[in-house]
C-alpha positions as CSV (number, residue, x, y, z in Angstrom):
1,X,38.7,45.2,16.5
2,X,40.3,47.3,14.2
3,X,39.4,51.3,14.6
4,X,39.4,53.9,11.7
5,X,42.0,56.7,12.4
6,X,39.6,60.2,13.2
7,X,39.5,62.3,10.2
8,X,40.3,65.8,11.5
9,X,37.2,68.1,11.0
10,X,37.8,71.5,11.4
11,X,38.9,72.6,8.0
12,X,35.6,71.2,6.5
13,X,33.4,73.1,9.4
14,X,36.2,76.2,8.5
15,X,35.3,76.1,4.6
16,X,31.6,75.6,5.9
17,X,31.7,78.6,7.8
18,X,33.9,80.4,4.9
19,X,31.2,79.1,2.5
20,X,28.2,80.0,4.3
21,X,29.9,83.4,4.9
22,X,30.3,84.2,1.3
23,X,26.8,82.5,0.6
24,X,25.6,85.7,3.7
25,X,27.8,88.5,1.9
26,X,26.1,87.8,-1.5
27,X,22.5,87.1,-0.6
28,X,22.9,91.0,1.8
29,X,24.9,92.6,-1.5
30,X,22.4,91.5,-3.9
31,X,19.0,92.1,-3.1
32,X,18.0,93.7,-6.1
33,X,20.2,91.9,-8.7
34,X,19.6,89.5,-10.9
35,X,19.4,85.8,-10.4
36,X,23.4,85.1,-11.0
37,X,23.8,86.5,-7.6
38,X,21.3,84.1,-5.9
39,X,22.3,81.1,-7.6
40,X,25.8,81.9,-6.4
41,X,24.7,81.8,-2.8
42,X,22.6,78.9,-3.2
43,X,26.0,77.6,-4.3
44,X,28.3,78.8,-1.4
45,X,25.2,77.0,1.2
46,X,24.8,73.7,-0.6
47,X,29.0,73.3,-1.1
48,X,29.4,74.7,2.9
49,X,26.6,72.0,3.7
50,X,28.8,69.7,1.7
51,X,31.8,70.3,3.3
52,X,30.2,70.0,6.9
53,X,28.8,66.5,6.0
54,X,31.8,64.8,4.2
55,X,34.4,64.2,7.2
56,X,31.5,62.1,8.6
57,X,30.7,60.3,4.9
58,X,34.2,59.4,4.6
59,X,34.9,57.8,7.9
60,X,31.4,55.9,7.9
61,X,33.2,54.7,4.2
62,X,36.3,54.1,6.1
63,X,34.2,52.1,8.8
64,X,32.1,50.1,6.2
65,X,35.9,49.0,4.4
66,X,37.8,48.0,8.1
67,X,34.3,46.1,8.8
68,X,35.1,44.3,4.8
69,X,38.9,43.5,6.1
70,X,37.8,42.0,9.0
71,X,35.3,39.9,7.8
72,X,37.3,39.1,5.0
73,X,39.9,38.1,7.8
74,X,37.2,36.0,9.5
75,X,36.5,34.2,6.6
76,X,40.2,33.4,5.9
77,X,40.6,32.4,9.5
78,X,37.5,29.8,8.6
79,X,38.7,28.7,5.7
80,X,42.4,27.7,7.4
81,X,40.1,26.1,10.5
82,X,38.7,24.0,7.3
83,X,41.5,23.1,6.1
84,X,42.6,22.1,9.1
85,X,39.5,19.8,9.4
86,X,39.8,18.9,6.2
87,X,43.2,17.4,7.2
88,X,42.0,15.7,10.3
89,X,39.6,14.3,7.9
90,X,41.5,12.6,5.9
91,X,44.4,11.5,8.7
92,X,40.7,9.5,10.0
93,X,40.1,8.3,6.9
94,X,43.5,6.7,6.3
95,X,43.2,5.4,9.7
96,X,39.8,3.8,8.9
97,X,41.6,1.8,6.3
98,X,44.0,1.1,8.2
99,X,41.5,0.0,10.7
100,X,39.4,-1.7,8.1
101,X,42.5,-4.3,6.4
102,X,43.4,-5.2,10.0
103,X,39.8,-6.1,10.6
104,X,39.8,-7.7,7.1
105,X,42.9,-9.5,7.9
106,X,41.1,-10.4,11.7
107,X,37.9,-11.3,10.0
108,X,39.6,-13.8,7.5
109,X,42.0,-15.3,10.1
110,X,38.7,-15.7,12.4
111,X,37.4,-17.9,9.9
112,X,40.1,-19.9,9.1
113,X,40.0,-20.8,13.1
114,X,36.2,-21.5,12.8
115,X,36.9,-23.6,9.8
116,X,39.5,-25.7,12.1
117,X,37.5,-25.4,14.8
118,X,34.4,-26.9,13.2
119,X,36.5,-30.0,11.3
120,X,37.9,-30.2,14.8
121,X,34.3,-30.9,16.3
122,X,32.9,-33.3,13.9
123,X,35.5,-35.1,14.3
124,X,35.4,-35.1,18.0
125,X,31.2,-35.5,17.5
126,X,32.1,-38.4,15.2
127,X,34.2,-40.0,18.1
128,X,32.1,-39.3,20.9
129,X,29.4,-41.2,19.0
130,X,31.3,-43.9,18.1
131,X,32.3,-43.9,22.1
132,X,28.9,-43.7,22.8
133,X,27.7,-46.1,20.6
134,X,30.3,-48.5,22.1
135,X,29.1,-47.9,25.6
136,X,25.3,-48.3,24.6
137,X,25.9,-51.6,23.4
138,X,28.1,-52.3,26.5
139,X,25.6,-50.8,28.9
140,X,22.5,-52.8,27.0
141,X,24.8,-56.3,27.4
142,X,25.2,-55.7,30.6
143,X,21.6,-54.9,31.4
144,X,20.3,-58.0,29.9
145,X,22.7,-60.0,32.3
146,X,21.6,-57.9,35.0
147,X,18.4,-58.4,34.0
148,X,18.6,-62.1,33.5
149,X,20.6,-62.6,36.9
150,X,17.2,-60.8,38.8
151,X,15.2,-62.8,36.7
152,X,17.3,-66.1,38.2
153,X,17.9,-64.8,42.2
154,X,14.4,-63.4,42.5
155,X,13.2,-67.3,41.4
156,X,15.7,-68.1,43.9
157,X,14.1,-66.6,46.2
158,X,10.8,-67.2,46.2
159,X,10.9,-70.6,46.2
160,X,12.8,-70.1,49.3
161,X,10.5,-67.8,51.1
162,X,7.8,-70.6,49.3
163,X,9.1,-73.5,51.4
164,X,9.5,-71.0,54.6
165,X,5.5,-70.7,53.8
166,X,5.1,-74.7,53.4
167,X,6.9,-74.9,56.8
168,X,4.9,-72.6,59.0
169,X,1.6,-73.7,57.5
170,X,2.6,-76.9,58.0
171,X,3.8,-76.0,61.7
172,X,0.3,-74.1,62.6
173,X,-1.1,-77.7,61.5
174,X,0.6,-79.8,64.0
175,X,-0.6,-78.1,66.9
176,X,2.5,-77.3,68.2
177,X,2.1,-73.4,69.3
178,X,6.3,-73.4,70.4
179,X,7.2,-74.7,66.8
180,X,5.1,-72.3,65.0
181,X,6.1,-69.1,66.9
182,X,9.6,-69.9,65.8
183,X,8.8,-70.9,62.5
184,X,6.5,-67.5,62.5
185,X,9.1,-65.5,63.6
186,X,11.7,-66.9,61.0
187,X,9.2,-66.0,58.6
188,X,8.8,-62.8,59.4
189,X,12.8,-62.5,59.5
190,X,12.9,-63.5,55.5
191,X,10.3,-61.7,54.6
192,X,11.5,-58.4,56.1
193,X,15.3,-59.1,54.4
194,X,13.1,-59.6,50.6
195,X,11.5,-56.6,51.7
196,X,14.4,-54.4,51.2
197,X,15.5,-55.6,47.6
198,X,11.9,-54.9,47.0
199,X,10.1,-57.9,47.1
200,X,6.9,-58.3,49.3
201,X,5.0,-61.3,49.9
202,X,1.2,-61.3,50.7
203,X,-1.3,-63.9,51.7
204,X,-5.0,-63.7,51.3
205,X,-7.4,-63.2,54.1
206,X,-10.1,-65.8,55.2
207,X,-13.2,-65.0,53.7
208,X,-11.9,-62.7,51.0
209,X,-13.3,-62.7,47.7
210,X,-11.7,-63.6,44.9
211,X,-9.7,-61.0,42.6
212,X,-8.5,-62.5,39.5
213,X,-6.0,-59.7,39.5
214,X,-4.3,-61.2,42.9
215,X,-5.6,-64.6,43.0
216,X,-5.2,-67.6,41.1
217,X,-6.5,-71.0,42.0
218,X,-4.5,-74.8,42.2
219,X,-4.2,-75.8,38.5
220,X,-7.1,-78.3,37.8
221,X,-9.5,-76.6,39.8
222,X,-12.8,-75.3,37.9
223,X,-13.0,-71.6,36.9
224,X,-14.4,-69.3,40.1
225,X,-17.8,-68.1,40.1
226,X,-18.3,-64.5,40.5
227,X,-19.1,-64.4,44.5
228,X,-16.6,-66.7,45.2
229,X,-14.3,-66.5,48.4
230,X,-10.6,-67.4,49.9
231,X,-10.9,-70.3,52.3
232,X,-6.9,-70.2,52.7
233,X,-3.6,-69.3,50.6
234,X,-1.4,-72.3,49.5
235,X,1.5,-70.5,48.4
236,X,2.1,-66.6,49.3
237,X,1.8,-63.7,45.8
238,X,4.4,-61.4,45.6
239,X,5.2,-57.9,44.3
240,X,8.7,-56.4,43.1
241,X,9.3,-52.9,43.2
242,X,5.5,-52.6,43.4
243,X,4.7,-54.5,40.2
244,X,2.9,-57.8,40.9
245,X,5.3,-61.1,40.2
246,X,2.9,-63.4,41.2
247,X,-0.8,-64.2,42.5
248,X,-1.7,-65.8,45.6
249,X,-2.3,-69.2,45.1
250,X,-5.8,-69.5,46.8
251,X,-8.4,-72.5,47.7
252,X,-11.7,-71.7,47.7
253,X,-15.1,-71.7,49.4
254,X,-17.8,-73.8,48.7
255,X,-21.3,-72.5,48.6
256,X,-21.7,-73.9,52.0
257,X,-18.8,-72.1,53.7
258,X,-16.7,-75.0,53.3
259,X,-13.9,-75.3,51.7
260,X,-13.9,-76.9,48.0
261,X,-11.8,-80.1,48.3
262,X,-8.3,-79.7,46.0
263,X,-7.9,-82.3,43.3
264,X,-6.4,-84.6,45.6
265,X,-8.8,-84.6,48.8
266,X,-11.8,-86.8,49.0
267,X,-15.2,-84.6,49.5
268,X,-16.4,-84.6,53.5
């Protein structure tokens, strides 16, 4: 901070004291005079009070001008600091566009990839349906033949496990208890080997009443009344993978508690 060089005072407080001297020597030799004398000393006070106050006027002048200066310096010093950021202003600005073609030239090379990319796709979509297409009409040929080949070994099959049936039933009959444990037991042995493909045979028991749902009488015989009941099961019903194939084929009850006579027996 910049200082204003001291003024040197003394001759002003000298022509004060000179001043207010003469101002003394007048006023004492000229009492009784007239007013000439009096303004005169009025004079020598007012220019030796003057004189005492002007070395301090001038430097708080010379203050108030080095104060001007160095804000005037300040504001040039803030004017080159703008300039300055004026400059980095604009070095940023030509880097933006810099910045902003390359992103341009990104943004349009971007989309000349998604445009490949995306022809690139529906054609791959186009193929994988066509692919797909191709294997659904494979997959559907060869569920028809798998379909049709369970459709042939399950018939297969039960008529197999049908005549195992015929045998054992026809073994209980004879009254020959060694025959019919074996037959029993090779029974059981087929029935537990359709078992795991998933088809179960079942018999109806003695006495049970009818349910059209897993019942079905000999062909020929009259329709069932409502309290009707199994007497015995011709032929064994069967489910596959829990869906019923095929009813028990059943003979009834008569009202008696005999059994009704099949087309071919004579009433007893």
């Amino acid at each position: 901070m910049r200082v204003a060089p001291p003024i040197p005072k003394w001759p002003f407080f000298l022509g004060d004291i000179v001043l207010s001297g003469l101002g003394g020597f007048v006023y004492l030799s000229a009492r009784t005079a007239g007013p000439w004398p009096l303004l005169a000393m009025v004079a020598c006070f007012a220019l030796g009070a003057g004189l005492g106050v002007l070395p301090f006027v001038l430097e708080y002048r010379a203050l108030i001008a080095i104060a001007g200066v160095q804000g005037l310096s300040s504001v040039v010093s803030q004017i080159k600091h703008v300039e300055q950021l004026a400059a980095q202003i604009g070095y940023a600005t030509n880097q933006w566009q810099l910045v902003r073609e390359s992103s341009d030239r990104t943004a349009a090379m971007a989309k000349e990839i998604a445009r490949g990319m995306a022809s690139e796709v529906k054609a791959f979509t186009e193929f994988l349906q066509r692919s797909n297409e191709g294997e659904k009409a494979t997959l559907r040929l060869e569920a028809e033949k798998l379909r049709r080949a369970e459709s042939e070994w399950l018939q297969v099959v039960v008529r197999m496990l049908d005549h195992v049936y015929a045998l054992h039933q026809a073994a209980l009959r004879s009254h020959q208890p060694g025959v019919a444990e074996q037959l029993g037991k090779f029974q059981s042995a087929c029935h537990e080997a359709a078992r795991r493909v998933g088809l179960s045979p079942f018999v109806a028991i003695h006495a049970e009443p009818f349910d059209a749902q897993r019942h079905q009488v000999v062909e020929g015989e009259a329709r069932p009344p409502d309290n009707a009941a199994v007497d015995e099961t011709l032929a064994s019903g069967y489910t596959f993978q829990g869906r019923l194939l095929r009813p028990a084929v059943v003979r009834l009850r008569n009202g008696n508690g005999s059994r009704e006579p099949g087309p071919h027996e004579a009433p007893h």
